[in-house]
C-alpha positions in Angstrom: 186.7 92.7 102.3 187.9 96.2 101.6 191.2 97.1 103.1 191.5 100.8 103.0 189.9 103.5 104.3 188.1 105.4 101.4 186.8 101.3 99.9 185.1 101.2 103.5 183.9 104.5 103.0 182.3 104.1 99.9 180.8 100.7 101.5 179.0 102.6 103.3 177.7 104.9 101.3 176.6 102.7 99.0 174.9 100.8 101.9 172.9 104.2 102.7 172.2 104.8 99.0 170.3 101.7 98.5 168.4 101.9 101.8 167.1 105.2 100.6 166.6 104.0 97.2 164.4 101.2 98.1 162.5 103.3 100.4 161.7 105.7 97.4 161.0 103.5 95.3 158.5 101.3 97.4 157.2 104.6 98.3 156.1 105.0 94.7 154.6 101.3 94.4 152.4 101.9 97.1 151.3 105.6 95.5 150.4 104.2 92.7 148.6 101.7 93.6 146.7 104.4 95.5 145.9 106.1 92.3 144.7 102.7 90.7 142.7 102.2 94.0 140.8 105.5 93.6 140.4 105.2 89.6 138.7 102.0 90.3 136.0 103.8 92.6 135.4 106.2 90.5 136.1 109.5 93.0 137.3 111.8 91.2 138.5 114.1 94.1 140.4 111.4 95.8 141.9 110.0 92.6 142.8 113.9 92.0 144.4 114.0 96.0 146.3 110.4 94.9 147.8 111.4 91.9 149.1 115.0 92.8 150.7 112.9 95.8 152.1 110.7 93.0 153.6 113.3 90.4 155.0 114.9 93.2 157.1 111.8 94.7 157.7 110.7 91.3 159.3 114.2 90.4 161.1 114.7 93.5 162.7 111.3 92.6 163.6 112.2 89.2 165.1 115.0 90.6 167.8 113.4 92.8 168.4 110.7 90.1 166.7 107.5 91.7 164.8 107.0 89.0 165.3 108.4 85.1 163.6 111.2 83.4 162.2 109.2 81.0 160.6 106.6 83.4 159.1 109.9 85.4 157.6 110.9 82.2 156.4 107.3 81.4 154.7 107.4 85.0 153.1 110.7 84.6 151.3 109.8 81.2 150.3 106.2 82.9 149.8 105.9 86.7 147.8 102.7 87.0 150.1 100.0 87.5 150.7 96.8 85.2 150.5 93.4 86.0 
């Protein structure tokens, strides 16, 4: 256990960091799955809705660093999720 003040500090912090983090990120799981969901049937003005919805949580992520540049890119070019 941390013994002075600024190591419980950043204990917290970090606690609140990853809360957020995992938020955001599930966020985008579930978006894109969204988009895959209206791809599949074949809508194109919902599967337009979904992905604007998408690129802009995926940018507003890259933004604040919870995920890199490179993966928001990645995710822009390919929406439709992998299994």
């Amino acid at each position: 256990m941390a013994n002075t003040k600024s190591a419980l500090k950043r204990i917290r912090q970090t606690a609140t960091r990853t809360a957020r983090n995992r938020a955001v990120t599930s966020k985008l799981k579930t978006l894109r799955k969204k988009v895959a969901a209206a791809v599949e049937t074949s809508d194109k003005e919902a599967a337009a809705a979904a992905y604007n919805t998408f690129s802009s949580a995926v940018d507003k992520a890259a933004k604040v660093g919870i995920i890199p540049a490179n993966r928001a890119c990645l995710l822009y070019t390919s929406p439709s999720p992998r299994d």
